[in-house]
N, C-alpha and C positions, 0 to 999 in steps of 0.2 A: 686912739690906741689901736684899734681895729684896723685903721688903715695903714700905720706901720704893721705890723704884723704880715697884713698880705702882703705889703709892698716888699718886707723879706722876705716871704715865699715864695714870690715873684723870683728875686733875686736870685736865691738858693736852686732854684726850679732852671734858671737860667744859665748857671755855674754848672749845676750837672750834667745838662743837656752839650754845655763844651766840652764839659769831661769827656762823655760817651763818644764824641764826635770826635774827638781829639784819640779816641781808643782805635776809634775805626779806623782812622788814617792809618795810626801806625799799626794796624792790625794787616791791611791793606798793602802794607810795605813788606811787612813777612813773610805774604800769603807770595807776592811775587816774588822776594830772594829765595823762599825755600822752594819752593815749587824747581826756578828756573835750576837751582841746586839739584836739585833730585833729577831734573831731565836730563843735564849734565854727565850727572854719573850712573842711571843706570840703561838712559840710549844714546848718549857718544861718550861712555869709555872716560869722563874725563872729571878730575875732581875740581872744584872751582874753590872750594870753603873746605877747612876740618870738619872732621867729627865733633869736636867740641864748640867751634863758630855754630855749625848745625843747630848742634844740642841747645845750646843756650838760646840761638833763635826760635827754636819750638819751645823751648821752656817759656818762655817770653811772650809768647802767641799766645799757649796754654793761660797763662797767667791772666793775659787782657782778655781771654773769649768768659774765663770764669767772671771775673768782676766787672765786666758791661753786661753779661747775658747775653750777647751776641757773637754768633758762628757765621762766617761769611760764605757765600758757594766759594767751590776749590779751596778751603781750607784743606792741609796736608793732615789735621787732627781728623778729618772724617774720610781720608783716604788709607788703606789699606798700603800702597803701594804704587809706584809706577810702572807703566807696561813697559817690561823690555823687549827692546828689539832686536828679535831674532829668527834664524828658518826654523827655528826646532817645531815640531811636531807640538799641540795644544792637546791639553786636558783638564777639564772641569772638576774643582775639587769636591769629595763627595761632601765635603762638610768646610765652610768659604774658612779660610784661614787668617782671620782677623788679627791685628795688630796690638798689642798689651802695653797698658798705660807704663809711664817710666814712673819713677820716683826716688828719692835721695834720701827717704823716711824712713827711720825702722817701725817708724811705729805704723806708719802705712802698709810695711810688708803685714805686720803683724794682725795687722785690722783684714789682710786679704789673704790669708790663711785660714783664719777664723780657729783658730786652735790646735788647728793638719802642723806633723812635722812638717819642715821643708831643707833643702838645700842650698845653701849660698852657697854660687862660684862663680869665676870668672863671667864675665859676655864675651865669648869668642866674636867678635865681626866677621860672617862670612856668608852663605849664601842656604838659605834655609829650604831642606827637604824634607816632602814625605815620602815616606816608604813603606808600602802595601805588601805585607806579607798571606800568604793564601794556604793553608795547609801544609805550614812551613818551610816555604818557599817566597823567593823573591818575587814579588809579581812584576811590579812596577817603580819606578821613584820617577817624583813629580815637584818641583822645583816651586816655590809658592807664586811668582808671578806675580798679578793684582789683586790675589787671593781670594780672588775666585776662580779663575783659569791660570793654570800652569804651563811650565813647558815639562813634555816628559822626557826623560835621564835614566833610562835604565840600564842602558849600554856603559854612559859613562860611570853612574855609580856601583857596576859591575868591578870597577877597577880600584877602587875605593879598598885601602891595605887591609881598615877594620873595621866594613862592613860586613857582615853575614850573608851570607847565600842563601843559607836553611839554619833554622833554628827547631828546638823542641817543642816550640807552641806548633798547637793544631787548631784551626780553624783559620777568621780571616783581623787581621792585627795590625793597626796604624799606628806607624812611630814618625812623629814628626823631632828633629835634630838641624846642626847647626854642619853645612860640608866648610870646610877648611882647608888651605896649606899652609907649610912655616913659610915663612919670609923668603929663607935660603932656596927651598926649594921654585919656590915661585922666580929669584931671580936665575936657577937656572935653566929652568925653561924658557925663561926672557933671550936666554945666553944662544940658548939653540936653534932659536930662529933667524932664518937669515935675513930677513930685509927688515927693516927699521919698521917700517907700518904696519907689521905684522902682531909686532911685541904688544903684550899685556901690559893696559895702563896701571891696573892696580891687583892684587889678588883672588879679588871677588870676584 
C-alpha cells in the first residue's frame, strides 16, 4: 500500500514539474513577442500587434507568472516602460512613475478603492505627462519615459489648448494626465508634411 502511494506522488510530483516547465516556455514566448512589440512601437514608430493582441498577451503572461510562481528577467509585468528614443533633454522623476495593474473586475476596482469614491472613464491611449506647477505657475512638464527618467516638454506642452499656465494653487503641485490628439487632427498634420518619412506612424 505504501509503495503505491509514493509511487503516485512520484507520479503527480512529475506531472507538475511538466506543468511548471511547460508554463515557462510559453512564458518565454511572450516575454519575447511582447517585449519585441513594445520596442516596435515606442523606438521605431512602428506598430507590429493591436492593442488588444497586446493586451491579451499580457493578460496571458499575468496569468501563468500567478499560477507557476514564477517571474522571468525581462518580464514586461516588472517593467515600467520602454526607453524612447529621442534628443529631448532628460529628467529624473521626483517620485518613479510606476505602472497600475489592469483589470476587467468590478469587484477588483472595488477591493482597490477600499471604500474612496472614485471615477470611471474612458482610457484615453496617449502619451502620459507630468506637470510641475511652482507657486502657480507652470514650471515644467516631463513625459513619463521608463518612469524613472523622462524627457522634459515644457515648451511643447506650453501649446497644449487646455492646459493652464497659472492656476490658484500656491505652492508646489504635481498633476500627472493623459496628452492626446483626435484622430482628424493628428491626420492633418500627417497632411502637412511634405516627405513621406517624415509622417507620424501613429498618434502617440
Amino acid at each position: 500500500m505504501g509503495s503505491q502511494e509514493n509511487s503516485k506522488r512520484e507520479e503527480n510530483s512529475g506531472l507538475q514539474e511538466a506543468d511548471k516547465q511547460d508554463s515557462i516556455a510559453r512564458m518565454k514566448e511572450l516575454i519575447s513577442f511582447l517585449n519585441e512589440a513594445a520596442k516596435a512601437y515606442y523606438q521605431e514608430g512602428r506598430e507590429i500587434v493591436s492593442n488588444l493582441e497586446y493586451d491579451k498577451a499580457y493578460d496571458t503572461l499575468l496569468s501563468l507568472e500567478k499560477e507557476s510562481g514564477v517571474v522571468l528577467s525581462g518580464s514586461p509585468s516588472q517593467n515600467v516602460g520602454y526607453a524612447v528614443a529621442t534628443a529631448l533633454p532628460k529628467e529624473a522623476h521626483e517620485t518613479p512613475m510606476l505602472s497600475l495593474d489592469k483589470t476587467k473586475s468590478v469587484e477588483d476596482l472595488q477591493s482597490f478603492l477600499q471604500g474612496q469614491e472614485g471615477i470611471l472613464s474612458w482610457k484615453l491611449d496617449g502619451l502620459t505627462i507630468v506637470l510641475h506647477y511652482q507657486e502657480g505657475k507652470l514650471l515644467k512638464a516631463v513625459t513619463r519615459g521608463n518612469g524613472i527618467i523622462g524627457e522634459l516638454v515644457t515648451e511643447n506642452a506650453k501649446t497644449f489648448q487646455n492646459l493652464p499656465l497659472q492656476i490658484p494653487f500656491k505652492g508646489h503641485l504635481v498633476v500627472r494626465g493623459e496628452a492626446f490628439i483626435s484622430y482628424s487632427d493628428f491626420e492633418r498634420i500627417n497632411e502637412e508634411l511634405p516627405e513621406e518619412g517624415a509622417k507620424y506612424k501613429n498618434p502617440r
